[in-house]
C-alpha positions in Angstrom: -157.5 -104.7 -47.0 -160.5 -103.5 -48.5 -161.5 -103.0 -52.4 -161.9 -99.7 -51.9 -158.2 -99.9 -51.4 -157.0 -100.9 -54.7 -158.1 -97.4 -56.0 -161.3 -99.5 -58.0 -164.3 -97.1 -59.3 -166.6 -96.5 -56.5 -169.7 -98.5 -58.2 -168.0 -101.3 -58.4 -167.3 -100.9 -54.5 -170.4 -100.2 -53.8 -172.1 -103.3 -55.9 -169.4 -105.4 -54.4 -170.4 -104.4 -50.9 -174.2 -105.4 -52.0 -173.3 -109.0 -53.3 -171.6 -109.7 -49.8 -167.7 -109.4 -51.1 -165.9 -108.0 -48.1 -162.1 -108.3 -48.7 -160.5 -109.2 -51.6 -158.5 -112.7 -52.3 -154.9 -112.4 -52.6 -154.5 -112.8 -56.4 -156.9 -109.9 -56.9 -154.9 -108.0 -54.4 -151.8 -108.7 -56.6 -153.5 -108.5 -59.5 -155.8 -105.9 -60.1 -153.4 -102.9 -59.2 -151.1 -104.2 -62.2 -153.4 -104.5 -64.5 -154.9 -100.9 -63.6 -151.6 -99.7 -64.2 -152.4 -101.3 -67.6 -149.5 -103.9 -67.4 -148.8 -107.0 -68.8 -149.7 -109.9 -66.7 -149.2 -113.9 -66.0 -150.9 -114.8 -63.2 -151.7 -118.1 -61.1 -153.6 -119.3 -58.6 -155.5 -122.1 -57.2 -158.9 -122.7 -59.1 -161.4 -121.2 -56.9 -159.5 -118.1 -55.4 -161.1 -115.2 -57.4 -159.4 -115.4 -60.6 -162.0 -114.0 -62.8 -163.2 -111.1 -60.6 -159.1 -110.2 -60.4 -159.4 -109.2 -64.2 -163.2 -108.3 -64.4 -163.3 -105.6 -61.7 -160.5 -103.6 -63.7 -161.5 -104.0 -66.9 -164.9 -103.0 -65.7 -163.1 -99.6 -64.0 -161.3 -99.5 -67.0 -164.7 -99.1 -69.0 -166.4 -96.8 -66.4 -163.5 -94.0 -66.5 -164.0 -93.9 -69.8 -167.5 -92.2 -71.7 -169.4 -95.1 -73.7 -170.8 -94.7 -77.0 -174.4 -94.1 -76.9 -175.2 -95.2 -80.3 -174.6 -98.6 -81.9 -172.4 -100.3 -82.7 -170.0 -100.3 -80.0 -166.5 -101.5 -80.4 -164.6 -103.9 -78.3 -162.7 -102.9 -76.0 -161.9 -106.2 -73.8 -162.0 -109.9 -75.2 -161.8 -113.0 -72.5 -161.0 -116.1 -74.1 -161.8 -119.4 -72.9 -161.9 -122.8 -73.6 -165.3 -123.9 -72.4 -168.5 -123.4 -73.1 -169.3 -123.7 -69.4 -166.5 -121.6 -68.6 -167.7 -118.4 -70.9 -170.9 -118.6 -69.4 -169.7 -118.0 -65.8 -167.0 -115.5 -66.9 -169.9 -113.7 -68.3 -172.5 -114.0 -66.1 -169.7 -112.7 -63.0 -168.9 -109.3 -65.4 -172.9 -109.0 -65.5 -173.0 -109.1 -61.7 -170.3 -106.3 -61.4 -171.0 -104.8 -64.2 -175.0 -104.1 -62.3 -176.1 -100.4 -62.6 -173.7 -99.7 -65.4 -174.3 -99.1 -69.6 -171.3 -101.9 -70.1 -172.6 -104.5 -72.3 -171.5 -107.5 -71.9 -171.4 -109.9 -74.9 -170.9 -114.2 -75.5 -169.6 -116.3 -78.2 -169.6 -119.8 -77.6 -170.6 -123.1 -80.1 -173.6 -125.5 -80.1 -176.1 -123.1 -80.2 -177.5 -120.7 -82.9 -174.8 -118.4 -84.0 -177.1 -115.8 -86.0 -178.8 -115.1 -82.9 -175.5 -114.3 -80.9 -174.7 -111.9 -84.2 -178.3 -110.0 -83.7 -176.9 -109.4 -80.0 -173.8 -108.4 -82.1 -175.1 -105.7 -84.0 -176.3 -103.6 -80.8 -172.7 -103.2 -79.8 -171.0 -104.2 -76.6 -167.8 -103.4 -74.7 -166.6 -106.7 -73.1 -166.7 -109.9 -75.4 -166.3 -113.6 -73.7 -165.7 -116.2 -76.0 -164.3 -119.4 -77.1 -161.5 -119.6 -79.9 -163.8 -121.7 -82.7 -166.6 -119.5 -82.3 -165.0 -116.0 -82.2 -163.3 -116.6 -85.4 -166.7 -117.6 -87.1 -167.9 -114.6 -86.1 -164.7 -112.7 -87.3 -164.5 -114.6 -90.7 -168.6 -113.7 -91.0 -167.7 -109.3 -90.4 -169.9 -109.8 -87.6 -167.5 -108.8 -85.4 -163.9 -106.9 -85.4 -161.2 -106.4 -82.6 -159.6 -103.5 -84.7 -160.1 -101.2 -81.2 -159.5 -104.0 -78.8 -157.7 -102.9 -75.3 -157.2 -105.9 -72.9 -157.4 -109.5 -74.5 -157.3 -111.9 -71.4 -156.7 -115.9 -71.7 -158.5 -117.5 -68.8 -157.1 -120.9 -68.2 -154.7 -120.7 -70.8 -153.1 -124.4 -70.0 -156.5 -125.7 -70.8 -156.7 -124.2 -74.5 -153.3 -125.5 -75.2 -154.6 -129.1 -73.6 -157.0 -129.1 -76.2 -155.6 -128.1 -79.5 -156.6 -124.3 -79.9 -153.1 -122.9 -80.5 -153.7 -122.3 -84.1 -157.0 -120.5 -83.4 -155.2 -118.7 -80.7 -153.1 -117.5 -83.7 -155.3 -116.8 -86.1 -157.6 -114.5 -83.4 -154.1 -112.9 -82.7 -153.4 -111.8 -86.0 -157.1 -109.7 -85.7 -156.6 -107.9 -82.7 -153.9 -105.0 -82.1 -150.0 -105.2 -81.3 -150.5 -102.3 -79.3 -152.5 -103.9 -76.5 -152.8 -104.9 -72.7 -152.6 -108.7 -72.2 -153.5 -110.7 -69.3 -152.9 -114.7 -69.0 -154.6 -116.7 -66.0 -154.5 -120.0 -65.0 -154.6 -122.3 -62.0 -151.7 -124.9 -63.6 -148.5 -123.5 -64.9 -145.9 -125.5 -66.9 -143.6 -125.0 -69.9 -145.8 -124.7 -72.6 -147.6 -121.9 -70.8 -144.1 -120.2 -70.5 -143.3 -120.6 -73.7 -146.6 -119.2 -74.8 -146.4 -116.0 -72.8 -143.0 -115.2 -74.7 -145.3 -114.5 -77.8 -148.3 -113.0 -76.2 -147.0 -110.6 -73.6 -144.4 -107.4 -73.5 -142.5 -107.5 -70.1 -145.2 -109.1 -67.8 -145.5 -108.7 -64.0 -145.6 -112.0 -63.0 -147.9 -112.9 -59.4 -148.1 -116.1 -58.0 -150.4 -116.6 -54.8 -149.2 -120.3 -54.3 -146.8 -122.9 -54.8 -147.5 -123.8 -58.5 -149.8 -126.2 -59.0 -151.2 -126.8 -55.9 -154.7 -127.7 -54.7 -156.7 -125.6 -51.8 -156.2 -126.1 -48.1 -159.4 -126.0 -47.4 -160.2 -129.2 -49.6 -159.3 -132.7 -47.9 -157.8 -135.7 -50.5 -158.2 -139.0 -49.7 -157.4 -142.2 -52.2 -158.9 -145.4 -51.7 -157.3 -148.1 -53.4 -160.4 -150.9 -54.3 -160.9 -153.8 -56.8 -162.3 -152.0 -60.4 -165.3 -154.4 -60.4 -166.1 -152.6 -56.5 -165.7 -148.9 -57.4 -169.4 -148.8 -58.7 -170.6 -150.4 -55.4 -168.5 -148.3 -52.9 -169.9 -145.0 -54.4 -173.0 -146.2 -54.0 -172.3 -147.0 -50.3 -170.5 -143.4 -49.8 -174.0 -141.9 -51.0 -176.3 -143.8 -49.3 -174.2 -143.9 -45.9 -173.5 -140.5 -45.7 -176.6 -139.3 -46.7 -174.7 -136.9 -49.6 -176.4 -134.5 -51.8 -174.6 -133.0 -54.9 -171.4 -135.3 -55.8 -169.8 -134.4 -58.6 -168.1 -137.7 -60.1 -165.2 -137.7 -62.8 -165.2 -140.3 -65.3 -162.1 -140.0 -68.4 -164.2 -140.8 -71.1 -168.0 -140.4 -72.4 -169.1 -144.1 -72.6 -167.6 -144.9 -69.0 -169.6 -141.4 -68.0 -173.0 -142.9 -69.7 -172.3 -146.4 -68.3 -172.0 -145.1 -64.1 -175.0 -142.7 -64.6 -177.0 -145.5 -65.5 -175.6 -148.0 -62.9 -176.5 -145.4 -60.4 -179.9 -144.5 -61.4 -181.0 -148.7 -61.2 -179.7 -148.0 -57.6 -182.2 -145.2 -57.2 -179.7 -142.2 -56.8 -180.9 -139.8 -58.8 -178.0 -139.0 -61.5 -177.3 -137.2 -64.6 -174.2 -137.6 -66.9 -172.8 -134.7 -68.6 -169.9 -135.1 -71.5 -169.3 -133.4 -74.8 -171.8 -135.3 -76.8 -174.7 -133.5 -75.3 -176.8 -131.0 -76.6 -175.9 -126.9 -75.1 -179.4 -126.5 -73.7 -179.0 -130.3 -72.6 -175.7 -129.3 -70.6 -177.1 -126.3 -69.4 -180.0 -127.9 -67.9 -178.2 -130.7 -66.4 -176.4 -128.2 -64.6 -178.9 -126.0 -63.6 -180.9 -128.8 -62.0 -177.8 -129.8 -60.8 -177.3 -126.5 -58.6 -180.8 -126.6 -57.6 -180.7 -129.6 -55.9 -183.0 -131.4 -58.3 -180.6 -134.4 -59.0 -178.0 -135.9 -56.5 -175.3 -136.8 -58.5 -173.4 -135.7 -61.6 -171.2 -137.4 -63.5 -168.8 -135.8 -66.4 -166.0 -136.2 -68.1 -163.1 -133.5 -67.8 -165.3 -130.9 -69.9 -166.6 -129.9 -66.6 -163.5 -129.9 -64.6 -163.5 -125.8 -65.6 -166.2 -123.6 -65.3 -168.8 -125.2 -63.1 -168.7 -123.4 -60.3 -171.2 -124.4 -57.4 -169.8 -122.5 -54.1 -171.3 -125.1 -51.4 -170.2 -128.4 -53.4 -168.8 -130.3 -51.1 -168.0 -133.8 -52.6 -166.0 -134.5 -55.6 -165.1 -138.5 -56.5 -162.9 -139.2 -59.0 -163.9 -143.0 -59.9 -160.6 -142.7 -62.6 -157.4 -141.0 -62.4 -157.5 -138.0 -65.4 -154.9 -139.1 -68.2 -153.6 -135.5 -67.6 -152.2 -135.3 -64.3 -153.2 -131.2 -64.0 -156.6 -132.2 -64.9 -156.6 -133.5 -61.0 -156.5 -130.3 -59.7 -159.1 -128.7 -62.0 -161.8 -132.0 -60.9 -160.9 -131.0 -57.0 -160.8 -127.6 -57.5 -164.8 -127.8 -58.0 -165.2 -128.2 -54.2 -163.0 -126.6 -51.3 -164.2 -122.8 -53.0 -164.4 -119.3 -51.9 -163.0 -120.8 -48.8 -164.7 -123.6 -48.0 -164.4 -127.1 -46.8 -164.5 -129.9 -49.1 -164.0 -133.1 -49.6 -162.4 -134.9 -52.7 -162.0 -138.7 -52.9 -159.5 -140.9 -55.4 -160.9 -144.7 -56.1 -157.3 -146.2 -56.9 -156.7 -149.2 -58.5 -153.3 -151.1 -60.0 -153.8 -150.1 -63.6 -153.8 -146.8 -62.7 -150.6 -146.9 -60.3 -148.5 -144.6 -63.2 -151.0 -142.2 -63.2 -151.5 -141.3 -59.7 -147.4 -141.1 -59.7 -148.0 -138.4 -62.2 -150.3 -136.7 -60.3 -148.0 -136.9 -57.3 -145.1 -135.6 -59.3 -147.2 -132.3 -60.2 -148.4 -131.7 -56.6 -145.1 -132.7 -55.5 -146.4 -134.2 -52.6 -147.2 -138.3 -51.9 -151.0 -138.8 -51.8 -150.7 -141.7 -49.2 -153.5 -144.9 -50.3 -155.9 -146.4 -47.5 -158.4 -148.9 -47.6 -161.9 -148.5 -46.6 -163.7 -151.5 -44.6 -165.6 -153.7 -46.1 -164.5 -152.9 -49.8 -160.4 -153.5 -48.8 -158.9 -155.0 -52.1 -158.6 -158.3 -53.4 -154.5 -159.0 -53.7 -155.1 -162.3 -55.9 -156.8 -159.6 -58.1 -154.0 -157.6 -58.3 -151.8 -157.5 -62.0 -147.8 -156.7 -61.2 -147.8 -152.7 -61.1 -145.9 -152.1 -64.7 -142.5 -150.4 -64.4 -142.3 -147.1 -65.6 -140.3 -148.2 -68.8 -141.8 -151.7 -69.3 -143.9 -151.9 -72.2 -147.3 -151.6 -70.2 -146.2 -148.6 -68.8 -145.2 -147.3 -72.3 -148.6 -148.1 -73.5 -150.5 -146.6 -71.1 -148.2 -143.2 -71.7 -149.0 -143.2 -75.5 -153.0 -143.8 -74.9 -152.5 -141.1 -72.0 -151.1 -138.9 -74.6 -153.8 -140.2 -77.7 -156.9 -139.3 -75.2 -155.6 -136.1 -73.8 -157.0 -133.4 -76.4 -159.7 -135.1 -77.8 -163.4 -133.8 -76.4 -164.7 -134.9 -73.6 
């Protein structure tokens, strides 16, 4: 199948044809002719699979059929809201690709940085607004913006905002926007609470599936190697040095552990930067455009980038923790293996974190089998007794699994 097939606007072919697209994925083939249609939609499908250009390219036909107002201001016909700063920035710099040759403009809302210079962009006009919750509604309580006209609202990884505490901005942005109005909700993880949340968003949904929920891609290869805490630093060290790797994105759950590896690994003289919440916007952003160039070898980050970074030929992602949120797993591994590629994602297991990885199993409903790796095989007089899953230690490690899980990362 082509993308001429799905009936799209023949720019957008063409451009498509110039950036080197030549069929489309299977959750834009299932996606975009419903939301021509101008449909309801909840969608999933593995992170890394096309999600965004599935509701980009038809908003962006959407636009194109339609005459644009020459004169300023423009309203808004399309919002995409997201839960990232790192996330808005891809989303809008892949509707700026397609949207090449074209009047569309395409506009940003995101914390951390200067917000009366995003409202100067504002007062120009645009047609397609990407934003996170917080943000938009300063801009909405300011009058610098108003989604009186809005068309399409999308929620890219929806799962994520509710993860971390934006269902009463989600509320409050839904009280400014029309009832009469198209919907979309994406995401790569599906549970309850996402259900649930679609019964108040969306009017009789198509509903498109690509995958077995919650799954990882095929293409990415998982291995877990169970080793001594005290060893994990050393044995990533090793993996680097003996395999000669170049950009390995590490996971670490919180900020401090993130600060304390990066610095461990820099006295070994692999060149590494950390990345959490705590940084700067024009910090993050130029950690992670030096990490794309090649300029450092190794990142490490907390969940915060476990959505939006998207680097096509990363190969190698580490997680020296288990997440507190089991999904989480999938977004951290979903950073390699994309647009159908090979990659490689490794699991440093130890006891402590035994009820964790069960969780993880439980959402990929598959066993994630342990091995041991020579020279760094664990120490069993080491070992604590792996805590049953209603014994008090597993109850405390629930509760501070539960404590961590929203709170910025």
């Amino acid at each position: 199948m082509s993308f001429s097939s799905l009936s799209l606007h023949s720019q957008l072919v063409n451009t498509l044809a110039e950036l080197g697209y030549q069929q489309p994925t299977p959750i834009q083939v299932e996606a975009i002719p419903v939301i021509l249609a101008k449909q309801d939609l909840m969608a999933g499908a593995q992170t890394g699979t096309g999600k965004t250009a599935a509701f980009a390219l038809p908003i962006l036909h959407g636009l194109m059929a339609e005459p644009l107002a020459k004169e300023s201001p423009r309203h808004i016909g399309a919002l995409v809201l997201v839960p990232t700063r790192e996330l808005a920035v891809q989303v809008q710099q892949s509707f700026v690709k397609y949207a090449k040759g074209t009047d569309i403009r395409i506009g940003i809302a995101y914390g951390g940085v200067s917000i009366d210079a995003q409202v100067e962009v504002f007062k120009v006009g645009i047609d397609v607004l990407i934003a996170t919750p917080g943000r938009l509604l300063d801009h909405l309580r300011q009058g610098a913006l108003n989604l009186k006209q809005l068309n399409v609202l999308v929620f890219d990884e929806a799962d994520r905002m509710l993860d971390m505490g934006f269902m009463d901005e989600i509320k409050a942005v839904l009280k400014q926007v029309p009832a009469n109005r198209q919907t979309l909700l994406f995401s790569a993880t599906l549970d309850d609470a996402i259900f649930t949340l679609s019964k108040s968003l969306l009017r009789e949904p198509k509903w498109v599936e690509v995958a077995k929920r919650n799954t990882t891609a095929a293409q990415v290869e998982q291995r877990v190697y169970a080793i001594d805490s005290d060893r994990k630093t050393e044995f990533v060290s090793h993996l680097i040095r003996s395999q000669n790797w170049h950009q390995v994105l590490i996971f670490s759950r919180t900020k401090q552990g993130v600060d304390k590896l990066a610095l461990q690994l820099n006295k070994l003289d692999i060149a590494t930067q950390a990345f959490h919440g705590d940084l700067s916007q024009g910090a993050r952003e130029k950690v992670l455009q030096d990490f794309k160039q090649g300029k450092i070898q190794v990142l490490v980050a907390t969940d915060v980038a476990a959505r939006g970074l998207d680097i096509v030929e990363l190969q190698y992602v580490i997680n020296f923790e288990l997440p507190f949120i089991a999904e989480d797993y999938i977004h951290r591994i979903g950073r390699t293996g994309r647009a159908g590629n090979a990659g490689l994602a490794i699991t440093l297991f130890s006891q402590e974190d035994a009820l964790l990885l069960e969780e993880v199993e439980a959402v990929l409903d598959k066993r994630l089998p342990q091995q041991w790796y020579p020279g760094f095989e664990p120490d069993f007089n080491k070992m604590a007794p792996e805590p049953r899953r209603n014994s008090k230690a597993a109850q405390k490690q629930r509760a501070k699994k539960r404590a961590l899980g929203g709170k910025k990362r």
